[in-house]
Every structure is written in structure tokens, then in C-alpha cells.
C-alpha positions in Angstrom: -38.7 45.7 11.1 -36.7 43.0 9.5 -37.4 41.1 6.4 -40.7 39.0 7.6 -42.1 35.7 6.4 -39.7 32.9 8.7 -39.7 32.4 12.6 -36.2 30.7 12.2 -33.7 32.5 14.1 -30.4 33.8 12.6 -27.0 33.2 14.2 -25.3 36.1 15.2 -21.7 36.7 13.3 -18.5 37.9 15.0 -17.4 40.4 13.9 -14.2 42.9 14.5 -16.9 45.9 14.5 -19.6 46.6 16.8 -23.1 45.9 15.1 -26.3 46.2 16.2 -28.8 43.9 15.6 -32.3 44.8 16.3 -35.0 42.7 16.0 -38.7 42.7 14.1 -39.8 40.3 11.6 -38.1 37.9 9.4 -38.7 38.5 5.7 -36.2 36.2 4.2 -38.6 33.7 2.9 -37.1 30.3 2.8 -38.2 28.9 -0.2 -36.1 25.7 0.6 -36.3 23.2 -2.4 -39.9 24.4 -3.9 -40.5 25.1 -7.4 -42.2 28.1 -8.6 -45.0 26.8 -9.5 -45.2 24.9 -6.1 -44.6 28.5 -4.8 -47.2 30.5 -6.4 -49.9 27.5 -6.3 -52.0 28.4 -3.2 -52.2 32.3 -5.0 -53.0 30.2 -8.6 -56.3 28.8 -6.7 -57.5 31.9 -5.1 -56.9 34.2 -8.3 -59.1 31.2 -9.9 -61.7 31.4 -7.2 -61.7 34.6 -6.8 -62.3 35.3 -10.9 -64.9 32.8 -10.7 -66.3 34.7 -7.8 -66.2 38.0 -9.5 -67.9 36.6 -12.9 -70.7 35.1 -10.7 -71.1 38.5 -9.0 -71.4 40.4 -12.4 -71.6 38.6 -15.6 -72.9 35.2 -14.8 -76.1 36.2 -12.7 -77.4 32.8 -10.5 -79.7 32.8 -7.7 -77.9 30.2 -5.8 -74.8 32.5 -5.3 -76.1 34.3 -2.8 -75.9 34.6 0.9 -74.1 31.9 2.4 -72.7 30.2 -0.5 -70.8 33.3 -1.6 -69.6 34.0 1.6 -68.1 29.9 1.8 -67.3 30.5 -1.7 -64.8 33.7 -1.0 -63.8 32.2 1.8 -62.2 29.5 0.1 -60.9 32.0 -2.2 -59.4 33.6 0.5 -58.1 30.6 2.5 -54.9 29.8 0.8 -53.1 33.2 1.0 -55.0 34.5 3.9 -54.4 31.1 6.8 -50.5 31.5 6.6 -50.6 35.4 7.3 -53.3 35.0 9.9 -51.4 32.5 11.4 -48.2 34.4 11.4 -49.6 37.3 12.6 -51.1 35.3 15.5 -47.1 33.8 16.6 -46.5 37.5 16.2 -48.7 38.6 18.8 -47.6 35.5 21.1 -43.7 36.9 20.5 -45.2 40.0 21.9 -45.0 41.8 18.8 -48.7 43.1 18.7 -48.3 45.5 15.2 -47.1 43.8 12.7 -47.8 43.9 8.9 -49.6 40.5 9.2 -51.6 42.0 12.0 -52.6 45.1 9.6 -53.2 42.9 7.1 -55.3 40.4 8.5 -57.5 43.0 10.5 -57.8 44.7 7.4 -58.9 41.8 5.1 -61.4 40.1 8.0 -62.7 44.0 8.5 -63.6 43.2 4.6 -65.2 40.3 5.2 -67.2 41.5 8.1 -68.9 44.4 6.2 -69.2 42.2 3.1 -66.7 43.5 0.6 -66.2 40.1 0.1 -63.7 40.1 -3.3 -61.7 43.2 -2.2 -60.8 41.1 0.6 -59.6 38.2 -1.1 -57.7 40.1 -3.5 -55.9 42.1 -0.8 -54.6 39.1 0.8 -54.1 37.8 -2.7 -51.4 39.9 -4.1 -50.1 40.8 -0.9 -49.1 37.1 -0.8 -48.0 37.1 -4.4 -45.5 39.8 -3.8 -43.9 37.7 -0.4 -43.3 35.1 -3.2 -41.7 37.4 -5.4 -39.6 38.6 -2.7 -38.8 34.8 -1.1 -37.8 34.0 -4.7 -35.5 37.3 -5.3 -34.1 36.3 -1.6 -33.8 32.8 -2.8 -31.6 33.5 -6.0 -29.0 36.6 -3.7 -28.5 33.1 -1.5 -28.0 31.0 -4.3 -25.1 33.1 -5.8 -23.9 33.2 -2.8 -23.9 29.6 -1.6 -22.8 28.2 -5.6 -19.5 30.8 -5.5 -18.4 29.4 -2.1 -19.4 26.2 -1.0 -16.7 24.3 -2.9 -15.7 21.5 -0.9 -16.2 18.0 -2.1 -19.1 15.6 -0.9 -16.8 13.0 -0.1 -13.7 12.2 1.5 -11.0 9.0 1.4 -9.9 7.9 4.6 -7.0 5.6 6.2 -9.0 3.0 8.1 -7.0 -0.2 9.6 -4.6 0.9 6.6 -6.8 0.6 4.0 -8.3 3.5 2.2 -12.6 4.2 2.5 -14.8 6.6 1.0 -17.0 8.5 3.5 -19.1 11.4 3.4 -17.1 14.7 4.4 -19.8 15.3 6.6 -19.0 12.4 8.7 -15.6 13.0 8.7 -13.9 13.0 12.4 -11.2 14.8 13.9 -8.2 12.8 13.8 -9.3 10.8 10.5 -6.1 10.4 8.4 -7.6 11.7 4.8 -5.7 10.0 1.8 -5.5 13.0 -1.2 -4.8 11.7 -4.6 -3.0 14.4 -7.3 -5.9 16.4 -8.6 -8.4 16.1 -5.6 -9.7 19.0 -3.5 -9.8 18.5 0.3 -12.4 19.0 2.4 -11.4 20.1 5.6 -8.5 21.4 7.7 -6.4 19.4 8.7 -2.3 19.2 9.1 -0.4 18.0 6.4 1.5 13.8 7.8 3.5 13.4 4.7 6.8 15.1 4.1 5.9 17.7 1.6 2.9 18.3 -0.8 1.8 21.1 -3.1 -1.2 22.6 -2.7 -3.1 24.8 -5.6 -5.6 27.1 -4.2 -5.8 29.2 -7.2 -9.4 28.2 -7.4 -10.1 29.8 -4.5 -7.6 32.5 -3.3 -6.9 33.5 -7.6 -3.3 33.1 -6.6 -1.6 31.0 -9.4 1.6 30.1 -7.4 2.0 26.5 -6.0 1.6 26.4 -2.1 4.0 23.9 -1.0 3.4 22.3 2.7 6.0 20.6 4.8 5.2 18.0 7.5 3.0 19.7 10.3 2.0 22.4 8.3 -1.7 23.5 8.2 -3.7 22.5 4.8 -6.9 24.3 4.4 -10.6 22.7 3.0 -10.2 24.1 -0.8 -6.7 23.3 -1.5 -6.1 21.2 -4.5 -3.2 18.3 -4.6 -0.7 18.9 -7.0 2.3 16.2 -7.4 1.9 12.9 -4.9 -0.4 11.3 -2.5 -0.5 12.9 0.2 -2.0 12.3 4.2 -3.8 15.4 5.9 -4.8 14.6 9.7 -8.4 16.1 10.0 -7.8 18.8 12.9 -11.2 21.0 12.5 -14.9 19.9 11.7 -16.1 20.1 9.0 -19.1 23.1 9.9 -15.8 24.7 11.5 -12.9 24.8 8.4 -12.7 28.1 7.2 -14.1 27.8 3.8 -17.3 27.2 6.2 -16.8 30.0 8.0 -16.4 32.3 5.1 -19.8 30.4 3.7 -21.9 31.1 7.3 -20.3 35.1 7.2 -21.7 36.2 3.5 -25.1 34.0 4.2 -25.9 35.9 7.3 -24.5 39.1 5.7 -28.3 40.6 6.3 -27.9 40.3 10.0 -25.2 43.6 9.7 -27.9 46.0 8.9 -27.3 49.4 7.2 -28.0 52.5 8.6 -30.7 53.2 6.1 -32.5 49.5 6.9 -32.3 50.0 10.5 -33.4 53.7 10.2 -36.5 52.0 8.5 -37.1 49.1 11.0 -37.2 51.8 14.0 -39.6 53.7 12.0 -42.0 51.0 11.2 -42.0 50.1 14.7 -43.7 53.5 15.4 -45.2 54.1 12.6 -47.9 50.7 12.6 -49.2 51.3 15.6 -49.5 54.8 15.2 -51.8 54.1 11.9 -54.1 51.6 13.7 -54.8 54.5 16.3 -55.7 56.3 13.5 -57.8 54.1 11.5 -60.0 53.7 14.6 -60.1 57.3 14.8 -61.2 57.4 11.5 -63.6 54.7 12.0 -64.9 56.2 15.4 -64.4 59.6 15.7 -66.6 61.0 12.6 -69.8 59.8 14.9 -69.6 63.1 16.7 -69.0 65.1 13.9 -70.7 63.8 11.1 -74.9 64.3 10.8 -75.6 61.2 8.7 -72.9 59.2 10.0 -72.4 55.2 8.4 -70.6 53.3 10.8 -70.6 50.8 7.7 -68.5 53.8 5.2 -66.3 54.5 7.9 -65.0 51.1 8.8 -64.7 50.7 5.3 -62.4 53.8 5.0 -60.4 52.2 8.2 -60.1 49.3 6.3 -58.6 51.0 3.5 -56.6 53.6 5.4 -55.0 50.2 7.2 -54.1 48.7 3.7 -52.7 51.3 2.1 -50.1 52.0 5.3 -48.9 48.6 5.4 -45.5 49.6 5.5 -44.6 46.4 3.3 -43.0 48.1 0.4 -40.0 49.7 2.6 -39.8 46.4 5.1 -39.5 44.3 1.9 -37.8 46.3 -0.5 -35.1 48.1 1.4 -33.9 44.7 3.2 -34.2 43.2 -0.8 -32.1 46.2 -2.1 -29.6 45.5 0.3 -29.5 42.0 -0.1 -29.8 42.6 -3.9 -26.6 44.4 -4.0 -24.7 41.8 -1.6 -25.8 38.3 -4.2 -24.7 41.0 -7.0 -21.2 41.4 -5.4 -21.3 37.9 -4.7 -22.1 37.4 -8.3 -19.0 39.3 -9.1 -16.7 37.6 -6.8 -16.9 40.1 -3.3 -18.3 39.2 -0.5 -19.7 41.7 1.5 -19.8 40.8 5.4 -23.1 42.8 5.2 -25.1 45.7 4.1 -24.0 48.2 6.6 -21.0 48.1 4.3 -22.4 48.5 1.5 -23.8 51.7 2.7 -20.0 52.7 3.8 -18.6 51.6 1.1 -20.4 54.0 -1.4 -18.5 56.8 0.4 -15.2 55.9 0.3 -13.0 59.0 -0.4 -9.3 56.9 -0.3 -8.5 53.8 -1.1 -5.4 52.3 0.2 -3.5 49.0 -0.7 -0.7 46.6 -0.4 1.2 46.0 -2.8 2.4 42.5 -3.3 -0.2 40.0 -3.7 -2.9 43.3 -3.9 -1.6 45.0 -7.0 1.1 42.3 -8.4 0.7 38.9 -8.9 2.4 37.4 -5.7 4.6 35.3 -8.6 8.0 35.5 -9.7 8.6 36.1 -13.5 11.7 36.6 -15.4 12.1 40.1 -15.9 16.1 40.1 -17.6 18.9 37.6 -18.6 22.3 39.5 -18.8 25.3 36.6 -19.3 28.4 38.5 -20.1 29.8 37.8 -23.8 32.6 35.3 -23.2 29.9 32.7 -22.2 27.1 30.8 -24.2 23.9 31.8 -22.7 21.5 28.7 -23.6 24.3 27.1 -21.8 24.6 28.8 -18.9 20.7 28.9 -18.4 20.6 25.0 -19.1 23.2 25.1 -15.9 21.5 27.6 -13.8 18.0 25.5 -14.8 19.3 22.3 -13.4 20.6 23.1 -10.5 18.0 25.4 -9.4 16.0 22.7 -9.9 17.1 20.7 -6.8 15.6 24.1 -4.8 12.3 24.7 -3.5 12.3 28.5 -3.7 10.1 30.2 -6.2 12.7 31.9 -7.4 13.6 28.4 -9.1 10.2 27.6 -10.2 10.3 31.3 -12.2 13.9 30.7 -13.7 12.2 27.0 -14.8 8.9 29.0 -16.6 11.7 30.9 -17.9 13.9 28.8 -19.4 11.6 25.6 -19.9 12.7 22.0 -19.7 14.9 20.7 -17.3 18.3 18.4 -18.8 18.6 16.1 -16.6 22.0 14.4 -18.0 23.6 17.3 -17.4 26.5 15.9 -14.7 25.7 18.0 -11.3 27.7 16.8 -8.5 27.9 17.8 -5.1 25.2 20.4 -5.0 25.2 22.6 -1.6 22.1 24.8 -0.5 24.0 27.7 1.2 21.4 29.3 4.0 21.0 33.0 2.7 23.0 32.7 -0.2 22.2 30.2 -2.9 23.1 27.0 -4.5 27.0 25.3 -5.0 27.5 22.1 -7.7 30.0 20.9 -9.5 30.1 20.7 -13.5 32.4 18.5 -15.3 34.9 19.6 -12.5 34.1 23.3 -12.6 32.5 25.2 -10.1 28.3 26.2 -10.6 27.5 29.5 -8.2 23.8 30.6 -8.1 22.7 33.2 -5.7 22.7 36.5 -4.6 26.1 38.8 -4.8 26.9 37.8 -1.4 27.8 34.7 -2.3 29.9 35.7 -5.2 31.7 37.7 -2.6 31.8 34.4 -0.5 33.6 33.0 -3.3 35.5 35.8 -3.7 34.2 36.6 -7.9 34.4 39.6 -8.9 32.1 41.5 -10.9 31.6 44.8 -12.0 28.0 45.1 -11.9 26.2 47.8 -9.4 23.7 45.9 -7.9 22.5 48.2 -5.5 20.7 50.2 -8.1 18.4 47.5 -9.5 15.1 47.5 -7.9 14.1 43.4 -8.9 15.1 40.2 -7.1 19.3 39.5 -8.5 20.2 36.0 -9.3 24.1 36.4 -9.6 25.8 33.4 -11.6 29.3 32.2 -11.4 30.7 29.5 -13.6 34.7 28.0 -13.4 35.7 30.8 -11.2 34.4 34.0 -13.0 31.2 35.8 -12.9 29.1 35.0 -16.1 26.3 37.3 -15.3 23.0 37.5 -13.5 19.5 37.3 -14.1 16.6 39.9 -13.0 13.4 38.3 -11.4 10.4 40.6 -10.0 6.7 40.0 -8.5 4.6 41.2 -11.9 2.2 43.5 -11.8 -1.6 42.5 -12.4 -3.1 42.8 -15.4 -6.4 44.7 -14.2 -4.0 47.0 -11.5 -3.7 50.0 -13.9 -7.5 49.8 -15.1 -8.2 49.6 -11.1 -6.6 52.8 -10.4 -7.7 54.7 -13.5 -11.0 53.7 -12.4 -10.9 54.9 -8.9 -9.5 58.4 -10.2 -13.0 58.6 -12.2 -14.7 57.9 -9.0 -12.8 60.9 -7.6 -11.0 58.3 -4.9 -7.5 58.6 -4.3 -5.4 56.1 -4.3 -2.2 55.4 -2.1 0.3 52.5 -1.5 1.7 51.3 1.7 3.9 48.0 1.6 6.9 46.9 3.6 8.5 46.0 0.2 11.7 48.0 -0.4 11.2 51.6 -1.3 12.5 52.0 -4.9 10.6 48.7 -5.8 7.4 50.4 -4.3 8.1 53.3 -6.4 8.5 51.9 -9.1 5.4 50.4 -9.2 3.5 53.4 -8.2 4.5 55.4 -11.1 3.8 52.5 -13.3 0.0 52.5 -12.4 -0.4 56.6 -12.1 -1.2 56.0 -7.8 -1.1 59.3 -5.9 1.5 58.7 -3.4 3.3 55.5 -2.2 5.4 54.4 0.8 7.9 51.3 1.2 9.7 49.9 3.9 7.0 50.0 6.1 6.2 47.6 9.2 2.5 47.0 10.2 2.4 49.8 12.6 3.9 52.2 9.9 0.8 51.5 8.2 -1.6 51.8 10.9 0.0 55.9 11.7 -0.5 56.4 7.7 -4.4 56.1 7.9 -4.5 57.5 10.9 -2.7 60.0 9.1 -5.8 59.8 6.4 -8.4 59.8 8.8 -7.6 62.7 10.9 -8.2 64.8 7.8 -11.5 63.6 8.3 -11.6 61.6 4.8 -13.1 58.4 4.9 -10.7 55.1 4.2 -10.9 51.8 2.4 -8.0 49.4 3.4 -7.1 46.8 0.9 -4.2 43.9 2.0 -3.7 39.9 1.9 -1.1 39.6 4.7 -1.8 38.8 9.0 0.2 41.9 9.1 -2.3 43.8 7.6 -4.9 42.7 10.0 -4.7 45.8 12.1 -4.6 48.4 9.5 -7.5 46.8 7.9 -9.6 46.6 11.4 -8.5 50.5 11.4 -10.3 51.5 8.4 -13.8 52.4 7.7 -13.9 49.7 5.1 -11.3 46.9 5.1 -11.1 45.2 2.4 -9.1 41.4 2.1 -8.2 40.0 -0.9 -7.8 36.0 -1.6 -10.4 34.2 -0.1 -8.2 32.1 1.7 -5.6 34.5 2.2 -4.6 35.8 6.2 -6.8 34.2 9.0 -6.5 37.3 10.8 -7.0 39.5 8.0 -10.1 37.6 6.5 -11.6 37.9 9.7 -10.8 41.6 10.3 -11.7 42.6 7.0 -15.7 43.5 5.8 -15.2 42.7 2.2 -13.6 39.6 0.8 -12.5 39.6 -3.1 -12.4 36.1 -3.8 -10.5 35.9 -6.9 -8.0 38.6 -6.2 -8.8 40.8 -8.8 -7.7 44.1 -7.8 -10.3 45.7 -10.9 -12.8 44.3 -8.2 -12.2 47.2 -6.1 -13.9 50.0 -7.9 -16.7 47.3 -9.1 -17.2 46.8 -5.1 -17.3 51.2 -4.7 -20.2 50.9 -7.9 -22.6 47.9 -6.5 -22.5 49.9 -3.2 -23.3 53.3 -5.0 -25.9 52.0 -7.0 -27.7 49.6 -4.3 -28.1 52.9 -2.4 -29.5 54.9 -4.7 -31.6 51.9 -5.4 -32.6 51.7 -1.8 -33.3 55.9 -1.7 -36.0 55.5 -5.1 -37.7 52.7 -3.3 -37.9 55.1 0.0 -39.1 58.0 -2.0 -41.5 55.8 -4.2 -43.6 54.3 -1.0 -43.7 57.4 1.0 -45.0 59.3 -2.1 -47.4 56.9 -3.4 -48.7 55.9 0.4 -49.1 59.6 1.4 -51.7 60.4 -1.9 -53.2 57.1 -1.0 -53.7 57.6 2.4 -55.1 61.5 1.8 -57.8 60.0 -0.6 -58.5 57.0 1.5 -59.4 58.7 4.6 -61.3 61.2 2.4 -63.2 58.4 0.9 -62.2 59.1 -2.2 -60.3 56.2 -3.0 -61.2 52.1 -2.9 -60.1 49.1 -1.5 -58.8 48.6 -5.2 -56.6 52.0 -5.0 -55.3 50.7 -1.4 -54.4 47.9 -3.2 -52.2 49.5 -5.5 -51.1 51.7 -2.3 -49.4 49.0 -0.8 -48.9 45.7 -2.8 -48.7 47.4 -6.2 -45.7 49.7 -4.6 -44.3 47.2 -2.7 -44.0 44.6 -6.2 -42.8 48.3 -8.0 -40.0 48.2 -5.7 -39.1 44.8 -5.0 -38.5 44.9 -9.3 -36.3 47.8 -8.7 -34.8 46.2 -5.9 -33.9 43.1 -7.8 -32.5 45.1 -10.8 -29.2 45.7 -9.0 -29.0 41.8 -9.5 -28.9 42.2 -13.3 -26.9 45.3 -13.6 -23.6 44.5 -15.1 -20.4 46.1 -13.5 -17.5 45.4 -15.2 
């Protein structure tokens, strides 16, 4: 039985794994743009009527309330709460779905009425309606985590029209509108890139802090921020359809991948309603041939009560809620979890396994050493090597420029020469600038005594008037949070292993720095596809954690894959079942927690109903307890564990 106050269907979501759906009722409670106090005011006027009610019953004796007038007067009382169940029970019954908690309670609360227990069947109704708000508004605030972390894209839009510029609504944007993006605006769709060259920042939404730059033709995704010029983007996708969409419509129907647990409880309840309305007419009936003094009155009464207290509400509401809970806490946090299934999966990872460039290290060039031999000034040879690098687009140039700061432009560079696969050519005053790898010193034919082959960073050889000057040392830095991630995974008793088509020593070397249990480099994608197979035919269970489309298939491979950059790889945000959206690799062990304590969240609500439900329903049947302790039973459990259920969205992680 699914989450169950809205009849408005849910899309289905593609997804690499097969998932089943199931159906039963929808709980999700749209609360749409209602306040709280619009929320809770039909339950404010039948807690007021209902007091009034009770006083005039006990305290406040009148002879006028009596007969008819109380029974209008409760009836009012219970009209508020009680008309929208009734009614969905009713479409419930038309769907063909006969047994349903509205059914239960709505026979049990007009059962009330008809043997006069007039206030105990407004106050059933009553905070049985009190707790769907509770739930709608927990629902409510999961979604609005969810929706304020990713729908980023800007209202509106400037467009070329008969060449002049228009501001639209994105909404209303059309394929093949030319969009005209100043320096500093974010765009808000796909589109392909009609200028010469831009760059893009998507730090905001990927966490990577290195300048995308786009050529003419190239794709430009909704999210990505101008940098330097104006620049055209031809819209190619609409607007519903970018990917920052996509990504928004995959976590929002994150409850339609159910877990185990939650469809476990669905199956359950699907058995187990009807099951109790046999038996409250047994209880009701079957005592007139074995009781002498039987009360048809006392034992429809019991019926009544024995049908309250097994509303299964508390585990349809509360188990869906804990799930939910835990994905608008991840949200929260910056994961996105495709949906609770993996949350479940998740919470049993033995082995986590990750990239490493653009997983564990930043994705950026930095500046790691400067060695210039002796016989040359070195704030002169980096002014050189600053210049000319400057005319390149490779990040290798933007690092040297973080490096060595301002760029002097009066320094005289003539005839600079990209040379494909090797580096950059000028000339200085009349003497010959070399900047590039080794091979093009050997082009050159400059000797050098350095061994090369046993440095493990990214060489930038430098040559000036003939002779080798020195070289500089550039490497992809490792993230702040990687060494806390692992440390933190070892706690958790999950090992942690690195597979990366980087070269081997590099791989190595960053391995030992961050204490992971084994590493391999050199790999291609279907090296690391045979490693977790490797894994998993130990029987161990595997997280998969990469950026790259060529980590699409080992991702799909693993029990949980795991993408970081939430605009990274197409493929591999597709593939994957978590997203980390600011690329946080500390975010890993957070995502292992959430899951861990959302189930154990989801196991005390489980154990809390069935306990509480199975006294209840001993005492009820035994006529031992009231319509007040059925009550308690069911809505009082069910708020107990929708507050434990939304607890997980207060918890802190980090």
C-alpha cells in the first residue's frame, strides 16, 4: 500500500535497473501552496466542535442538546475531517480497491455513529486526519529540499529575434531560438554553443572549479554559467527535457523505486485489511452463538474498535515517510538518491570502489614544483613561460598562470607556434622560447640531464636560447575531504579500492597518500568492469563511485553506483542510483550513514506498530479497551512514528 491521500498518478522513471512498482494508495499529500494553518483548519473546527460537544455532554448540562440536535451537532463536528476520507474511500472502491485504510476508517467511524458513540467518532476521524496533515507536511518539506537544491535554472531567457535581443520566459522558449548569454548569466536550457568559443562555469552545479571551455558546435548544458564574452547558444532540447530537468523529475519521483522493506509492507497490508474486516464481523457476529446474554450493541462496538486499532496507517505512512525522510535528508546534504530501494542497498555496502581523477582529486591542475637550473633567473624564465603559455588553451596554461600570477604583456613574443603533441615555439628578443613536454626538447635536439621517466606528475620542459633551463611539475591535486573519506569508510568496516586508467605510479601514489586498500592504474573501462566482477564473485556487496562515460558500465555493474558532479557523464548520471552533487568525495560515507540510520528508522517504526496494535487489538476484542485506547492504537502510533520518521530529517551527518 503506497503512501495514500492523492489520486494523481506518478510518472514512471527509467531506470538502468529493473524495479518494480506496485500499486495501492497514494500517500504523498500534496499540500501544493497551502499554509499550515490553511492545512490544519477543517481539524481546528471539529476539535472546537467536538470540545463544545463534549462540555455539553458532561459539564454544561442543557435539555435542548439532546436527540437530534446532538446528533446534527456531531455531525458537523465530524464533517470536516470525515467528507474527504469518505469520499476517498468511495474513488477507492470505484478503482476497485475495496479495503483500504479510508474504507476501515470510515466503516469504523459511521459504525460509531450508528450505535451512538457519537464523540468517539468524531475524534477518530479527527486525529486520524490530523496525522495525514502531519505527514503531507513532512512529505511537503523532503520535496522542498529537493526541488530548492536542484531546480536552478533562471526564469527568464534573452533571445535573438529579427536581430534584436527579447526577454521571454524560459518556459516559452523554442527549439531553435538563438539565446544571447551575457558574462555572468546562467542558461536555461541545452542548446549548442553558435559563437566561436565560450567558457562555461558549472562549479555551481557539478562542484568542479575548472573553467569549461566550449568551441563552436559544442553542447552547453541548462546550469552552465558565462564566463568571459557574449555568447549565442542555439536552443536544441525543451526546456521539461534539458538534463538539469531530468535530474529534477529522477530525485522527485525517487518514491516510485520502492525498498524491499516498503514493498514487503504494501504486500502485507494488502492481505492483512481484509483479513481484519473478516474478523471484526466475526467478532461482531459470531459471539451470538456462543454468548448467553449476547448485546449485538457491545459487540459491534468491539468491531468498531478492533477495525480502528488495525488500521494499518502507522506502517503505510511511516515506512514510505522514513524512506522519503532519509532521501530530502541526502538531498539536504547534496546526494540524490534515485530512490529508497537504494537507500536500503546502500546501508550494506561492504566495498567501496572509485575513480580517481575528478572522484578523489580535484579534476584541476596545480603547480606542484619549479626547478630552473642555476645559470638562469627564475622570475624571468616564469614571466617567459607565463606569456607564452598564455596564447594556449590547455589547462596546463591556466595552472602555470594561478601559479605565477599576472601576465606581462610587453614582453616581445614573436612568432609563436602550437606544436600538436608537443608544446609551444616563440621567439624572444631573437632567442628561441621552448615549452612543452621532453619530446620537444628532443625535437630541438636540447639536451638535459634530467630522468623524466621517474616523476609521476604532468612535466613542462623549458628551453630558452638553445639550452634547457629546467622544467616545471604540474599534477591533478588531491581533495581536501579524500583522506577524511577513506578514514571514514575504514570505521564503517568498508574497504576501499581504486581503479583509474591514469598511469600506474600516479595511481599509486595517490593511494598510499589517502591509506586506500589496494589500487590499480592503467586501466581501460572493461579492466574495471572484470575488477568488480572480481569483488562480487567473493560474494561482497559493491558501491561504484566515477564521473567519466567510461565509467558508465562499471557503475550499471555494481550494486550501488554512485556518480559524482551533477552534471558530470550523460551516461554515467543515468546509469548511476546516487548522484553527489557537489562532488564531495566526504559525501560518500555521509550517503552509507543516512542509509543506515533511515533503516533502522524504518525497523523501530515496524516493531513500534506491530507491538502496540497487537496489545490493542488483544484488549479490544476482549472488551477491555475503548474507542479512546483504539485511538491511541492507531493514530497515536502512527503520529509516534511519523515523528520518528521525520527525525532522520534533522539528524546531522557530517
Amino acid at each position: 500500500m503506497e503512501e495514500c491521500c492523492s489520486t494523481k498518478p506518478k510518472k514512471k522513471e527509467q531506470h538502468t535497473h529493473d524495479h518494480s512498482e506496485g500499486d495501492g494508495h497514494d500517500h504523498s499529500h500534496d499540500t501544493g501552496d497551502k499554509t499550515p494553518f490553511q492545512m490544519f483548519l477543517p481539524a481546528i473546527i471539529s476539535f472546537l466542535l467536538l470540545l463544545i460537544g463534549i462540555a455539553l455532554d458532561n459539564y454544561v448540562k442543557t435539555e435542548w442538546f439532546t436527540g437530534w440536535v446532538r446528533l446534527v451537532w456531531y455531525l458537523a463536528a465530524y464533517a470536516p475531517v470525515g467528507i474527504p476520507v469518505l469520499k476517498e474511500a468511495y474513488e477507492s472502491i470505484i478503482k476497485g480497491d475495496v479495503f483500504s485504510e479510508f474504507f476501515l476508517m470510515g466503516i469504523a467511524t459511521v459504525g460509531a455513529f450508528v450505535i451512538g458513540e457519537y464523540p468517539e467518532g468524531v475524534a477518530v476521524m479527527l486525529f486520524y486526519s490530523v496525522g495525514e496533515v502531519f505527514q503531507g507536511m513532512a512529505v511537503s518539506r523532503a520535496k522542498g529540499n529537493i526541488k530548492a537544491l536542484l531546480d536552478q535554472r533562471p526564469d527568464e531567457v534573452t533571445i535573438i529575434e529579427a536581430s534584436q535581443p527579447k526577454t521571454i520566459k524560459a518556459k516559452e522558449t523554442k527549439i531553435g531560438d538563438i539565446i544571447q548569454l551575457k558574462p555572468g548569466e546562467k542558461l536555461a536550457l541545452d542548446g549548442e554553443l553558435m559563437t566561436e568559443s565560450a567558457s562555461f562555469n558549472t562549479a555551481a552545479l557539478t562542484g568542479e572549479s575548472k573553467p569549461d571551455t566550449k568551441t563552436k558546435g559544442e553542447a552547453v548544458l541548462a546550469g552552465m554559467i558565462n564566463m568571459n564574452s557574449i555568447a549565442l547558444v542555439k536552443v536544441n532540447t525543451a526546456y521539461e527535457d534539458s538534463k538539469l530537468s531530468k535530474i529534477l523529475e529522477m530525485v522527485q519521483n525517487a518514491t516510485a523505486q520502492k525498498a524491499p522493506t516498503e514493498l514487503f509492507i504494501r504486500k502485507f497490508a494488502k492481505v492483512y485489511t481484509p483479513i481484519v474486516v473478516f474478523l471484526a464481523i466475526g467478532i461482531c457476529l459470531l459471539p451470538y452463538f456462543f454468548v448467553d446474554d449476547y448485546q449485538f450493541r457491545d459487540w459491534l462496538y468491539r468491531a468498531l474498535i478492533f477495525l480502528v486499532i488495525s488500521c494499518p496507517c502507522a506502517l503505510v505512512i511511516s515506512i514510505p515517510l522514513g524512506y522519503f525522510g532519509g532521501i530530502g535528508a541526502a538531498s539536504r546534504n547534496g546526494i540524490l538518491f534515485k530512490g529508497s530501494n537504494f537507500l536500503d542497498s546502500i546501508a550494506e555496502i561492504q566495498n567501496v570502489v572509485m575513480d580517481k581523477t575528478g572522484t578523489m582529486t580535484e579534476g584541476v591542475f596545480k603547480v606542484q614544483e619549479v626547478s630552473i637550473q642555476s645559470e638562469f633567473n627564475k622570475e624571468e624564465i616564469l614571466k617567459l613561460v607565463n606569456a607564452l603559455e598564455s596564447k594556449s588553451t590547455h589547462p596546463v596554461a591556466t595552472a602555470i598562470h594561478n601559479y605565477a600570477g599576472e601576465i606581462d604583456h610587453s614582453l616581445p613574443l614573436e612568432n609563436v607556434e602550437e606544436i600538436a603533441g608537443h608544446g609551444l615555439k616563440a621567439s624572444v628578443n631573437g632567442k628561441e622560447l621552448l615549452v612543452g613536454n621532453f619530446k620537444l626538447m628532443d625535437k630541438f635536439n636540447i639536451t638535459y640531464d634530467t630522468n623524466h621517466a621517474n616523476i609521476v606528475y604532468t612535466l613542462i620542459a623549458i628551453a630558452y636560447d638553445k639550452k634547457f633551463a629546467g622544467y616545471i611539475t604540474i599534477a591533478d591535486s588531491i581533495k581536501s575531504d579524500a583522506k577524511e573519506t577513506v578514514d571514514n569508510l575504514h570505521r564503517m568496516g568498508v574497504k576501499a579500492t581504486m581503479l583509474s586508467g591514469d598511469k600506474s605510479t600516479v595511481v599509486k601514489y595517490v593511494a598510499d597518500q589517502l591509506g586506500i586498500d589496494s589500487a590499480f592504474g592503467d586501466l581501460l573501462p572493461e579492466d574495471k568492469v572484470n575488477k568488480v566482477k572480481e569483488i562480487k564473485a567473493k560474494n561482497q556487496t559493491v558501491a561504484f563511485v566515477g564521473d567519466g562515460v567510461n565509467d558508465a558500465p562499471v557503475v550499471a555493474l555494481s550494486d550501488v553506483g554512485i556518480a559524482m558532479g551533477g552534471l558530470g557523464s550523460d551516461a554515467t548520471i543515468e546509469t548511476a542510483d546516487v548522484v553527489i552533487q557537489d562532488d564531495k568525495p566526504s559525501k560518500i560515507p555521509m550517503a552509507i550513514n543516512i542509509g543506515k540510520q533511515t533503516k533502522k528508522i524504518v525497523w523501530q517504526n515496524i516493531v513500534l506498530a506491530f507491538a502496540v496494535k497487537a496489545v490493542v487489538l488483544a484488549l479490544g476484542a476482549g472488551g477491555l479497551a475503548t474507542m479512546w485506547e483504539a485511538v491511541f492504537a492507531d493514530v497515536g502510533v502512527a503520529m509516534l512514528a511519523i515523528l520518528n520518521a521525520v527525525r532522520i530529517q534533522r539528524m546531522k551527518f557530517s
